[in-house]
PyMOL Python script that loads the backbone (N, CA, C, O; Angstrom):
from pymol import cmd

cmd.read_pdbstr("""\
ATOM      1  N   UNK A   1       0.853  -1.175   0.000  1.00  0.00           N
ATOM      2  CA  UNK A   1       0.000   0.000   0.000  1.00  0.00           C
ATOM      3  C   UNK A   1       0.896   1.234   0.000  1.00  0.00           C
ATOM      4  O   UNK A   1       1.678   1.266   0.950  1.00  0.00           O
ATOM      5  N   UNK A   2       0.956   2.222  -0.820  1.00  0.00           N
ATOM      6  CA  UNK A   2       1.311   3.012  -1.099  1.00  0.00           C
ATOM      7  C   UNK A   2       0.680   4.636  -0.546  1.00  0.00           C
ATOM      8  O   UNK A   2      -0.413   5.163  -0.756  1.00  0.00           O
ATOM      9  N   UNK A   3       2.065   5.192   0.346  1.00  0.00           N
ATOM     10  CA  UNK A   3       1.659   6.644   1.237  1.00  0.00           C
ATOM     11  C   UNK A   3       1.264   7.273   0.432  1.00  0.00           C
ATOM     12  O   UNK A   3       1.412   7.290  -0.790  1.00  0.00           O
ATOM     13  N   UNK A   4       0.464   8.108   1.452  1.00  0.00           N
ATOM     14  CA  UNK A   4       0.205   9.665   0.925  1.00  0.00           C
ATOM     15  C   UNK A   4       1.098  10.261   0.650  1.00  0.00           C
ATOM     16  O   UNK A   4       2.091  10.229   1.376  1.00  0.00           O
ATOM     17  N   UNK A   5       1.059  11.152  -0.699  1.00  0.00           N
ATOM     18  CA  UNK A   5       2.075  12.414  -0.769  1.00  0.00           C
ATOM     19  C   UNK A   5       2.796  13.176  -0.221  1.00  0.00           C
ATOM     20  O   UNK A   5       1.955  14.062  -0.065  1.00  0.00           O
ATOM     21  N   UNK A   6       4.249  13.837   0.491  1.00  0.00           N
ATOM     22  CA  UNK A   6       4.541  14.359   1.274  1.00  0.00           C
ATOM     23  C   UNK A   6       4.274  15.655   0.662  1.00  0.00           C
ATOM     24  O   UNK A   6       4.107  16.312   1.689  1.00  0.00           O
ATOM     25  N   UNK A   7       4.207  16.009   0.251  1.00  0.00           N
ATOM     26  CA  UNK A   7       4.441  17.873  -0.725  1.00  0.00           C
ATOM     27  C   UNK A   7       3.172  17.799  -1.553  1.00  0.00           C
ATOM     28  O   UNK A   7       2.845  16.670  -1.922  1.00  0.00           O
ATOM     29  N   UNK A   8       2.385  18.847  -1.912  1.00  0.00           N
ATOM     30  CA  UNK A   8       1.440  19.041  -2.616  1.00  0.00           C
ATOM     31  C   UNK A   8       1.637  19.167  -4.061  1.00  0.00           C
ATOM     32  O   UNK A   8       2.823  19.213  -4.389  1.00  0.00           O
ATOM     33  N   UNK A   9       1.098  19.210  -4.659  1.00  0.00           N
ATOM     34  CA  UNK A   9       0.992  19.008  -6.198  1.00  0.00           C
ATOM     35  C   UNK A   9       1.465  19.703  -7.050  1.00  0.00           C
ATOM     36  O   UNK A   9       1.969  20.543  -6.305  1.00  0.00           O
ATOM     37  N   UNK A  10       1.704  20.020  -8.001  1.00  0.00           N
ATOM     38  CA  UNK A  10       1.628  21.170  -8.738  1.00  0.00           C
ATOM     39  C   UNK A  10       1.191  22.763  -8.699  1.00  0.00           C
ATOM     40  O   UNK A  10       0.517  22.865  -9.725  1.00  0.00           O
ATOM     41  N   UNK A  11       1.203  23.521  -8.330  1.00  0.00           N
ATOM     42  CA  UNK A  11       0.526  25.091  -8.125  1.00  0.00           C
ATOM     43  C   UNK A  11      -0.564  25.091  -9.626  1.00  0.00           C
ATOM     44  O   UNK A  11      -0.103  24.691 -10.695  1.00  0.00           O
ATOM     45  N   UNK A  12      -1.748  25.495  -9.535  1.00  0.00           N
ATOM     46  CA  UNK A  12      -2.767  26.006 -10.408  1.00  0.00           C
ATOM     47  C   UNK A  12      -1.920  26.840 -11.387  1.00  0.00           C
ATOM     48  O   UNK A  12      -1.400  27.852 -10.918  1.00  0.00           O
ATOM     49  N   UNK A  13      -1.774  26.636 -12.303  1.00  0.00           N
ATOM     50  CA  UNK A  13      -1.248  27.733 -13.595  1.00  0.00           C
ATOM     51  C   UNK A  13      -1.727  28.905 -13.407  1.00  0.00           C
ATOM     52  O   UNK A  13      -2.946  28.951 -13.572  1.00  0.00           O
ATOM     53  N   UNK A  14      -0.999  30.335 -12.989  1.00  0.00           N
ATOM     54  CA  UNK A  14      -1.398  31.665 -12.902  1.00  0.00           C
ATOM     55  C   UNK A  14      -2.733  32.069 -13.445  1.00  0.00           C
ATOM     56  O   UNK A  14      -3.541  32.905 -13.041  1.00  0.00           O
ATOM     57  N   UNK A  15      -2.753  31.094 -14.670  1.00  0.00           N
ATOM     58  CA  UNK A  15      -3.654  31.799 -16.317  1.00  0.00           C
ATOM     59  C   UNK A  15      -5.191  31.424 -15.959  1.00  0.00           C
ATOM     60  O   UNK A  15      -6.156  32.021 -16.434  1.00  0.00           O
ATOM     61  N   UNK A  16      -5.269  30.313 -15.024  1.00  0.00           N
ATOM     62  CA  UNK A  16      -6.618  29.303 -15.106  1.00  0.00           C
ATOM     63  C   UNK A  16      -7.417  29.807 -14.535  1.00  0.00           C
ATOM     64  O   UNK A  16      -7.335  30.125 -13.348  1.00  0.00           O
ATOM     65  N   UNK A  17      -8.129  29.941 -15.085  1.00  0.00           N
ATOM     66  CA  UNK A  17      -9.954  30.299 -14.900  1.00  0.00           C
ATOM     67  C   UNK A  17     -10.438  30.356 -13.545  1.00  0.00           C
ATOM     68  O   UNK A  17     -10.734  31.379 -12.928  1.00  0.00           O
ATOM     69  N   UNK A  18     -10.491  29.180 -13.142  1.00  0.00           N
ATOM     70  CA  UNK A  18     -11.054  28.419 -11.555  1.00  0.00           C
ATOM     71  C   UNK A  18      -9.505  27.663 -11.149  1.00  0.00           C
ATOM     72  O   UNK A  18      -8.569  27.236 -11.825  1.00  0.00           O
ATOM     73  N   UNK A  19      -9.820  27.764  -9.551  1.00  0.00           N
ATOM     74  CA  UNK A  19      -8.733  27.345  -8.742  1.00  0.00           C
ATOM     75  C   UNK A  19      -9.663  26.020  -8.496  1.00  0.00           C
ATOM     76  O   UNK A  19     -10.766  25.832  -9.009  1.00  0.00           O
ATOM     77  N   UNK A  20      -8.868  25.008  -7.459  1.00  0.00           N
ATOM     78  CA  UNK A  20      -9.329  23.799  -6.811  1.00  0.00           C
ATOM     79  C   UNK A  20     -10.460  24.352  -6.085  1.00  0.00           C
ATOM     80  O   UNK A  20     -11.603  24.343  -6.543  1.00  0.00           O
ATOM     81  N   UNK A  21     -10.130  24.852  -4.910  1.00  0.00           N
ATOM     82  CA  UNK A  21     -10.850  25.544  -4.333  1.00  0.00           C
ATOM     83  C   UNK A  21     -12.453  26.117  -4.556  1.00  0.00           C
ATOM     84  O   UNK A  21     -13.389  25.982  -3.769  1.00  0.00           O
ATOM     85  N   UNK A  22     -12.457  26.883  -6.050  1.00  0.00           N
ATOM     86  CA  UNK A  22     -13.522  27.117  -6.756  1.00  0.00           C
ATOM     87  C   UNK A  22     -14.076  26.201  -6.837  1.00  0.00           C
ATOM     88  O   UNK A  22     -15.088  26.133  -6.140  1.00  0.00           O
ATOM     89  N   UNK A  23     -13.782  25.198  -7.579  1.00  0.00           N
ATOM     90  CA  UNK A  23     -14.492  23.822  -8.213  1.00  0.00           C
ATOM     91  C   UNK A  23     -14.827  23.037  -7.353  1.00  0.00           C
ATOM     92  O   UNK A  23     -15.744  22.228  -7.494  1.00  0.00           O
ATOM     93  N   UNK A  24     -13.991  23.189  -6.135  1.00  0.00           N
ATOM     94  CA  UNK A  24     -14.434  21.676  -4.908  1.00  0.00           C
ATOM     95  C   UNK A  24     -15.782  22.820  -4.212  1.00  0.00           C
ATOM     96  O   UNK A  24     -16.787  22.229  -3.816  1.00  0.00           O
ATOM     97  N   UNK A  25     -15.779  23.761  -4.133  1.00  0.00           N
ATOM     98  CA  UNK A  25     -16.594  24.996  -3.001  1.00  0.00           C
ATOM     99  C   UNK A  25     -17.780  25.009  -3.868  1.00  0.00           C
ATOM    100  O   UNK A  25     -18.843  25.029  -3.248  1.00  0.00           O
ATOM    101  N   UNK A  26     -17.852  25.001  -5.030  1.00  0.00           N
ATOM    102  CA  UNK A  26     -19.254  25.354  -6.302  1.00  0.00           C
ATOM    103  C   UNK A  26     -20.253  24.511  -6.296  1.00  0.00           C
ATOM    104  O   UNK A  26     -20.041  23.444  -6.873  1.00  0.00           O
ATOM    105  N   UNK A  27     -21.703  24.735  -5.618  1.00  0.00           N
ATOM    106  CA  UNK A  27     -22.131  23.556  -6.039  1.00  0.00           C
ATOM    107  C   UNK A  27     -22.844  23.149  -7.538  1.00  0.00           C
ATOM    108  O   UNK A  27     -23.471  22.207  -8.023  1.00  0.00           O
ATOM    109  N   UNK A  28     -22.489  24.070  -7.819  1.00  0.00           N
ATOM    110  CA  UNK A  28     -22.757  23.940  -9.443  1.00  0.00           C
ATOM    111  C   UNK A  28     -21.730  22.556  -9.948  1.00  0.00           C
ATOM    112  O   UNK A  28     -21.989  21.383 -10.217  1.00  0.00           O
ATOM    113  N   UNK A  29     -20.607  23.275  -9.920  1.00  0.00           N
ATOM    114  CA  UNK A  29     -19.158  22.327 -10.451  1.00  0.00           C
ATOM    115  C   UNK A  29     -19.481  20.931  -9.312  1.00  0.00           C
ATOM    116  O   UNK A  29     -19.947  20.112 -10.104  1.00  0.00           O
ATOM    117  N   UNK A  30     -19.483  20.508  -8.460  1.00  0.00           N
ATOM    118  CA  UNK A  30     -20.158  19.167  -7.643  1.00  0.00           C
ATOM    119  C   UNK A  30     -21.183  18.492  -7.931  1.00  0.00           C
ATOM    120  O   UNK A  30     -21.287  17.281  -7.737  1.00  0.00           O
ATOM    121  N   UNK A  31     -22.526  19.632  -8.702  1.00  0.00           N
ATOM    122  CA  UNK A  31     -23.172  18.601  -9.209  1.00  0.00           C
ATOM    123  C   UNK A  31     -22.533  17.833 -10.737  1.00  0.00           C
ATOM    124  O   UNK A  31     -23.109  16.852 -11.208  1.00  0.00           O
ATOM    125  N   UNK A  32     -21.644  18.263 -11.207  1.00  0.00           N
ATOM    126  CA  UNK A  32     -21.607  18.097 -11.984  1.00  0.00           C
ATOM    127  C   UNK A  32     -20.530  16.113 -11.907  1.00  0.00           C
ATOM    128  O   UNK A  32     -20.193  15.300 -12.767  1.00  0.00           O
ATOM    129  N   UNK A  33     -20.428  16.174 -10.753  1.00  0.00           N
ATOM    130  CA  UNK A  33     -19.615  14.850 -10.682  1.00  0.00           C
ATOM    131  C   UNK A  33     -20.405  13.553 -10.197  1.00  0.00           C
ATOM    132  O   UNK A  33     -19.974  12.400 -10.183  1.00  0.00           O
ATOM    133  N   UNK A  34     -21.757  14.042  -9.773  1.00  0.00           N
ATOM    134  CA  UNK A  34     -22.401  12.745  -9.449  1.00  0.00           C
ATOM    135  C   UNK A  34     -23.785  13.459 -10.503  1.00  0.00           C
ATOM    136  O   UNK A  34     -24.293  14.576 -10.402  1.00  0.00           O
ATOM    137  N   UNK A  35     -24.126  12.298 -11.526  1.00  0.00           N
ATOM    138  CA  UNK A  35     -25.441  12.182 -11.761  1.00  0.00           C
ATOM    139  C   UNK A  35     -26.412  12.295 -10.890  1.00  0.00           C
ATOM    140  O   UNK A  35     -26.310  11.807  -9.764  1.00  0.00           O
ATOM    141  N   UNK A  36     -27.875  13.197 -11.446  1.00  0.00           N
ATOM    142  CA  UNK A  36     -28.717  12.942 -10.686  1.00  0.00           C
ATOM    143  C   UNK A  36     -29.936  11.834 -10.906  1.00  0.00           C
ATOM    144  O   UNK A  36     -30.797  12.184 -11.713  1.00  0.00           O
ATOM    145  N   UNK A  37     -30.072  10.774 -10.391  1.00  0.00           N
ATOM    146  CA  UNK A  37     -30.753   9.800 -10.732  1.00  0.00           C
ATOM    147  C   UNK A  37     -31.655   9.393  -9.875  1.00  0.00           C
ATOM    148  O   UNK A  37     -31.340   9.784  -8.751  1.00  0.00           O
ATOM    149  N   UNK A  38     -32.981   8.575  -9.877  1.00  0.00           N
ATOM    150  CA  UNK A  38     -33.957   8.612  -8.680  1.00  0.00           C
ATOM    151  C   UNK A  38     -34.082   6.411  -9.230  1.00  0.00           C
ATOM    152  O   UNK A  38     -34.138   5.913 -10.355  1.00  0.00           O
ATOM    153  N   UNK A  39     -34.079   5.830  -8.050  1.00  0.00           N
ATOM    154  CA  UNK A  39     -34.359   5.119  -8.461  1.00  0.00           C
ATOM    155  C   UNK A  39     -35.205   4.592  -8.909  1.00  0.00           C
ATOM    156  O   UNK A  39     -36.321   5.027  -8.628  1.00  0.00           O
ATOM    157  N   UNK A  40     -35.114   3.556  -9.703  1.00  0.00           N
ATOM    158  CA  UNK A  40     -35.563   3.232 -11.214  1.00  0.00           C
ATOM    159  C   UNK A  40     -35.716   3.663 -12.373  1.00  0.00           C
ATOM    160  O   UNK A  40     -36.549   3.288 -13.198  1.00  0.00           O
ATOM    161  N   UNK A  41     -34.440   4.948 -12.545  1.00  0.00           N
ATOM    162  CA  UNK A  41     -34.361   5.626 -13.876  1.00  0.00           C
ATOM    163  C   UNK A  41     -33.468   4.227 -14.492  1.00  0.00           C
ATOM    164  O   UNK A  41     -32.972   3.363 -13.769  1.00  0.00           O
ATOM    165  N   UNK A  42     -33.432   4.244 -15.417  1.00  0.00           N
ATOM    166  CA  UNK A  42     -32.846   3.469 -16.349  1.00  0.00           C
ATOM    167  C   UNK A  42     -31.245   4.063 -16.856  1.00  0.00           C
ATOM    168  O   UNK A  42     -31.053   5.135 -17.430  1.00  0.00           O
ATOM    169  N   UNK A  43     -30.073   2.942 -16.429  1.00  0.00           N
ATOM    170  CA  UNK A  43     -28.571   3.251 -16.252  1.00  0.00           C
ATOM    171  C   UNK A  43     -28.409   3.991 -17.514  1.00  0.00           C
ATOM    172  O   UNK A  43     -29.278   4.061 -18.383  1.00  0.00           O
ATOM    173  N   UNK A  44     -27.325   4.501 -17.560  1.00  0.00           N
ATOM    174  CA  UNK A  44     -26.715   5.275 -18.832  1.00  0.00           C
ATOM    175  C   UNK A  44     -26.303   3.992 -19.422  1.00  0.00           C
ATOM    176  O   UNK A  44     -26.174   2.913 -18.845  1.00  0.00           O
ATOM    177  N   UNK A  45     -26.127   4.262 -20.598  1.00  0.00           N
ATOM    178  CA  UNK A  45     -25.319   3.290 -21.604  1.00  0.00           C
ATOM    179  C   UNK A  45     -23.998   3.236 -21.293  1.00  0.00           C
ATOM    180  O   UNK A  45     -23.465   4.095 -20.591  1.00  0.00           O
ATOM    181  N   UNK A  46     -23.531   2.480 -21.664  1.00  0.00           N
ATOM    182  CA  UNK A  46     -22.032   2.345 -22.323  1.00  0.00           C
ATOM    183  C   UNK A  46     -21.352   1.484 -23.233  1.00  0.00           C
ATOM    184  O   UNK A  46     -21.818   0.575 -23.919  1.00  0.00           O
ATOM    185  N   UNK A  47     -20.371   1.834 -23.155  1.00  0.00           N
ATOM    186  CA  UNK A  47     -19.529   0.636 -24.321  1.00  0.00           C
ATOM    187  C   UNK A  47     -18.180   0.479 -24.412  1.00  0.00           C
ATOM    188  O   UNK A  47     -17.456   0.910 -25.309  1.00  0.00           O
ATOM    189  N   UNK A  48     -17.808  -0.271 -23.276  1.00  0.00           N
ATOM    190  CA  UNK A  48     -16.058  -0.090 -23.656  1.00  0.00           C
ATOM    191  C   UNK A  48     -15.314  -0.893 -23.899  1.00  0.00           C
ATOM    192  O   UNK A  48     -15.948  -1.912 -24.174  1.00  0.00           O
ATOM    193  N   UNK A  49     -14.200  -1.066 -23.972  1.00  0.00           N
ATOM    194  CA  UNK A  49     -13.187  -2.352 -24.537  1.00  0.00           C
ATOM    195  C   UNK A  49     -13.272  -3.454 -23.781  1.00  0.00           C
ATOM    196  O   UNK A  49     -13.903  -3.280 -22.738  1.00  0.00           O
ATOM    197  N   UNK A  50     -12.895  -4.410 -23.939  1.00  0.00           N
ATOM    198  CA  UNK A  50     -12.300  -5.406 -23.239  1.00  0.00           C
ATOM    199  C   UNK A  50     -11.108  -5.166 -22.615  1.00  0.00           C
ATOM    200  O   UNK A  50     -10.421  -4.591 -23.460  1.00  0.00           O
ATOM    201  N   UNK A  51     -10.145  -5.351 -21.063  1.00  0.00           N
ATOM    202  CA  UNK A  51      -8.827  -5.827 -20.956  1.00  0.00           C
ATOM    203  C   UNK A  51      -8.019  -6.037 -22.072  1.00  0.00           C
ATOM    204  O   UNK A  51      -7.052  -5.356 -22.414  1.00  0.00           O
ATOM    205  N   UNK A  52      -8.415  -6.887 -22.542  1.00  0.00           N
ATOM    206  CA  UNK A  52      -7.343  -7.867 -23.492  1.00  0.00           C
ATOM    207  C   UNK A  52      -7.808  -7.347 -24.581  1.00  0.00           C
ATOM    208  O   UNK A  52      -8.191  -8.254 -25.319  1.00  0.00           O
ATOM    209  N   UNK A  53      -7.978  -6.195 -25.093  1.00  0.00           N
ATOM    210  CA  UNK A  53      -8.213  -5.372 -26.217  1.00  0.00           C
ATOM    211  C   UNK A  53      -9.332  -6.867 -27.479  1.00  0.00           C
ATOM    212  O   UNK A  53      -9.254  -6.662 -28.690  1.00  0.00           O
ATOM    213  N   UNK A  54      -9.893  -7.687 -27.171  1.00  0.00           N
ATOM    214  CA  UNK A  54     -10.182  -8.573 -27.850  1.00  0.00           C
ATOM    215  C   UNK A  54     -11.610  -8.364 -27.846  1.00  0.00           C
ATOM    216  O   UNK A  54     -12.160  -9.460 -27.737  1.00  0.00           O
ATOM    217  N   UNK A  55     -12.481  -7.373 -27.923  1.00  0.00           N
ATOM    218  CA  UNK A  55     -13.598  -7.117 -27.891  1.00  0.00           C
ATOM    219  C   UNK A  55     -14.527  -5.970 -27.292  1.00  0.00           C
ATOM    220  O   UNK A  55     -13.862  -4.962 -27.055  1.00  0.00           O
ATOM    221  N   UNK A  56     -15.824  -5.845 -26.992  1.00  0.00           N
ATOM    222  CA  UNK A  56     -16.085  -4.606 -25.992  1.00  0.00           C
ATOM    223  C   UNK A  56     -17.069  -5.272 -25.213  1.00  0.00           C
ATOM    224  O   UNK A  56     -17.533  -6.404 -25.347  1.00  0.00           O
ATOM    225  N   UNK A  57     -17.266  -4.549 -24.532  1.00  0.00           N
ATOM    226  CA  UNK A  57     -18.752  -4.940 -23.636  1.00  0.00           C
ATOM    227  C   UNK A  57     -19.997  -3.190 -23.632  1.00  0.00           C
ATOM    228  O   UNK A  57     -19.982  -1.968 -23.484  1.00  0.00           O
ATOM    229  N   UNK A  58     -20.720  -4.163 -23.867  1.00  0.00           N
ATOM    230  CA  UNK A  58     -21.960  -3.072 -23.978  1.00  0.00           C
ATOM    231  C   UNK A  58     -22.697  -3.133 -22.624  1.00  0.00           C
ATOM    232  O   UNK A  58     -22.526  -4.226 -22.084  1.00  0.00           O
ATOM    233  N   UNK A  59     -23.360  -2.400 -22.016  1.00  0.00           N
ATOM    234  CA  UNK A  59     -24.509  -2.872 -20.898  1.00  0.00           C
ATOM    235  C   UNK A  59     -26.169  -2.910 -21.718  1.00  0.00           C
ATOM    236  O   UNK A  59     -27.279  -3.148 -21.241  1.00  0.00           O
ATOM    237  N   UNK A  60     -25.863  -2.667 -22.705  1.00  0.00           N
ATOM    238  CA  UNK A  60     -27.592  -3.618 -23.632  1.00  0.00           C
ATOM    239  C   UNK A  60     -27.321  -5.187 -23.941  1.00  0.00           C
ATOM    240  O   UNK A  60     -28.210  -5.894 -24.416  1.00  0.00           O
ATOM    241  N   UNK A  61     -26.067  -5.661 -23.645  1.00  0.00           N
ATOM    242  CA  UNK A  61     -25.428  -7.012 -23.635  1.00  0.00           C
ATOM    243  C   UNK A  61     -26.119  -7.456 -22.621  1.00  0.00           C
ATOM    244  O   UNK A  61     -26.669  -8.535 -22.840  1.00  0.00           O
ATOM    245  N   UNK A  62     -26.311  -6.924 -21.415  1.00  0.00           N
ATOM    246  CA  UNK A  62     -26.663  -7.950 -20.260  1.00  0.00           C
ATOM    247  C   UNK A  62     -28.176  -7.102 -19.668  1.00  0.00           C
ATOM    248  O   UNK A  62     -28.559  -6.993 -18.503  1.00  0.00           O
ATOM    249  N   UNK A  63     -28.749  -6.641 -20.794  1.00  0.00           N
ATOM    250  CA  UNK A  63     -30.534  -5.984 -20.652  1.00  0.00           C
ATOM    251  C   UNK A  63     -31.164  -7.060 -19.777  1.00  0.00           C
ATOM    252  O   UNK A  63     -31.162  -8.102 -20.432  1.00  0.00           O
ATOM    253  N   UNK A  64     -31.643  -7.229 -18.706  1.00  0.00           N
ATOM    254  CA  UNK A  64     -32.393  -8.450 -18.133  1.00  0.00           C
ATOM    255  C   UNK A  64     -31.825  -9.700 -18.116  1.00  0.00           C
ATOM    256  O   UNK A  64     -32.524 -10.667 -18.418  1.00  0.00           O
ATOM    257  N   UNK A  65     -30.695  -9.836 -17.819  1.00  0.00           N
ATOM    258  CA  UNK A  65     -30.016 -11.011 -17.495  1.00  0.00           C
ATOM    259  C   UNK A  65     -29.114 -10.967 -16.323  1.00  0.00           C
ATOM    260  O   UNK A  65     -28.807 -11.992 -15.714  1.00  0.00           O
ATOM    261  N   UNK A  66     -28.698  -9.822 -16.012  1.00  0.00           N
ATOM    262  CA  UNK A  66     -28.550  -9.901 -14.558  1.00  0.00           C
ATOM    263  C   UNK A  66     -27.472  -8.298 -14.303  1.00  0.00           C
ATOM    264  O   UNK A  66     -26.946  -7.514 -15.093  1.00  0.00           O
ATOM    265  N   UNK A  67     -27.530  -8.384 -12.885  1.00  0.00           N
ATOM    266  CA  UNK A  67     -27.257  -7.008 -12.436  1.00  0.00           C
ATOM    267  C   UNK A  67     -25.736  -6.899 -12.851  1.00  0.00           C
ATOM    268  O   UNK A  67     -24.851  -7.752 -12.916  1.00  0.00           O
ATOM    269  N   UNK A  68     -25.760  -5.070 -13.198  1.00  0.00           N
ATOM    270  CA  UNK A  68     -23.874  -4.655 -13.594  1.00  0.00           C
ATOM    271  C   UNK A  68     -23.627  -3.575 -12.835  1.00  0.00           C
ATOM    272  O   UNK A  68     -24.320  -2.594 -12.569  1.00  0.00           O
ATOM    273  N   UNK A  69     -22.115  -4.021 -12.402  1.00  0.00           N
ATOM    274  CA  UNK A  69     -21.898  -2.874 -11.549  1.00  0.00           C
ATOM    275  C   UNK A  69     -20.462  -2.499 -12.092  1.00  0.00           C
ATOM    276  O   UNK A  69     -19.656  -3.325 -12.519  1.00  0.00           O
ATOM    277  N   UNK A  70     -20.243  -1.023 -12.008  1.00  0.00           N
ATOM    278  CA  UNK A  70     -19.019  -0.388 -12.743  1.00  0.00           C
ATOM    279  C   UNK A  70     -18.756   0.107 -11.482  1.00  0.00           C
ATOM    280  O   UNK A  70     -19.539   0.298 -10.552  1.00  0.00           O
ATOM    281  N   UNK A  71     -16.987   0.383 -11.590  1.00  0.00           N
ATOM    282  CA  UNK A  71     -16.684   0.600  -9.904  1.00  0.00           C
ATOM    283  C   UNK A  71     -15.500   1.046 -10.719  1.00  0.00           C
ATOM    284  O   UNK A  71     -14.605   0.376 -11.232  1.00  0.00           O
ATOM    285  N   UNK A  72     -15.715   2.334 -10.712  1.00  0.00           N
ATOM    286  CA  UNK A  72     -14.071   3.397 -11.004  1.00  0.00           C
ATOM    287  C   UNK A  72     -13.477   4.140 -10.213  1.00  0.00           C
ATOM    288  O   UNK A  72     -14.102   4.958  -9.537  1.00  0.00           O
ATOM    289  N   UNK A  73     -12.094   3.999 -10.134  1.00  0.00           N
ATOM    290  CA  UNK A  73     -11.260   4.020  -8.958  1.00  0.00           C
ATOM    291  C   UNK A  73      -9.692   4.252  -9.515  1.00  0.00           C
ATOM    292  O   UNK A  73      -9.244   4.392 -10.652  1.00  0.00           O
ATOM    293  N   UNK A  74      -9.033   4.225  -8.116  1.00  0.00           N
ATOM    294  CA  UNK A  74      -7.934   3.957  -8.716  1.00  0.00           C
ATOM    295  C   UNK A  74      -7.334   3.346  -7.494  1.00  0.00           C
ATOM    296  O   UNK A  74      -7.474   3.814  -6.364  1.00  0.00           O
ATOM    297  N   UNK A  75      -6.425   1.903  -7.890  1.00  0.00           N
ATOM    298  CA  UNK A  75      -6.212   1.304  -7.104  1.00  0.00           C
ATOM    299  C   UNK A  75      -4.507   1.008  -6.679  1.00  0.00           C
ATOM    300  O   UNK A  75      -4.000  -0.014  -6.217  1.00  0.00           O
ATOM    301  N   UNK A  76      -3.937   2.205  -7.002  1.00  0.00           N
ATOM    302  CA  UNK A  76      -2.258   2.187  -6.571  1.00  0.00           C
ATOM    303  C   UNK A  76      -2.256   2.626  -5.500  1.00  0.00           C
ATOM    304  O   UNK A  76      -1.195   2.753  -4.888  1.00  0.00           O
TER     305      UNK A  76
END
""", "prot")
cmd.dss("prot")
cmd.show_as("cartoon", "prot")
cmd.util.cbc("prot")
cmd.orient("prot")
């Protein structure tokens, strides 16, 4: 398992629009990271590769055949 950072990141480029700060404080910019969904709206689509670059997977592939769950992360 791999530490936390000792030193902070990069400084915001002088030039940029919005700071961190802005964007984490906005709740405009926050809604914008979680969908708003009520249950039993119907999932977004998708369509992405396979791992092994040998195909894709759709979620109209598994329409009523059983539950999908996408779980994005990062795991270093």
């Amino acid at each position: 398992m791999s530490s936390p950072p000792t030193e902070p990141g990069p400084p915001t480029p002088a030039d940029s629009p919005l700071r961190l700060g802005d964007v984490m404080s906005s709740p405009f910019y926050g809604n914008l990271m979680a969908p708003e969904v009520e249950p039993g709206d119907p999932a977004y689509g998708f369509d992405l590769p396979l791992l092994d670059g040998a195909g894709r997977v759709r979620l109209e592939d598994f329409a009523g055949e059983r539950p999908v769950a996408l779980v994005f992360g990062s795991y270093t």
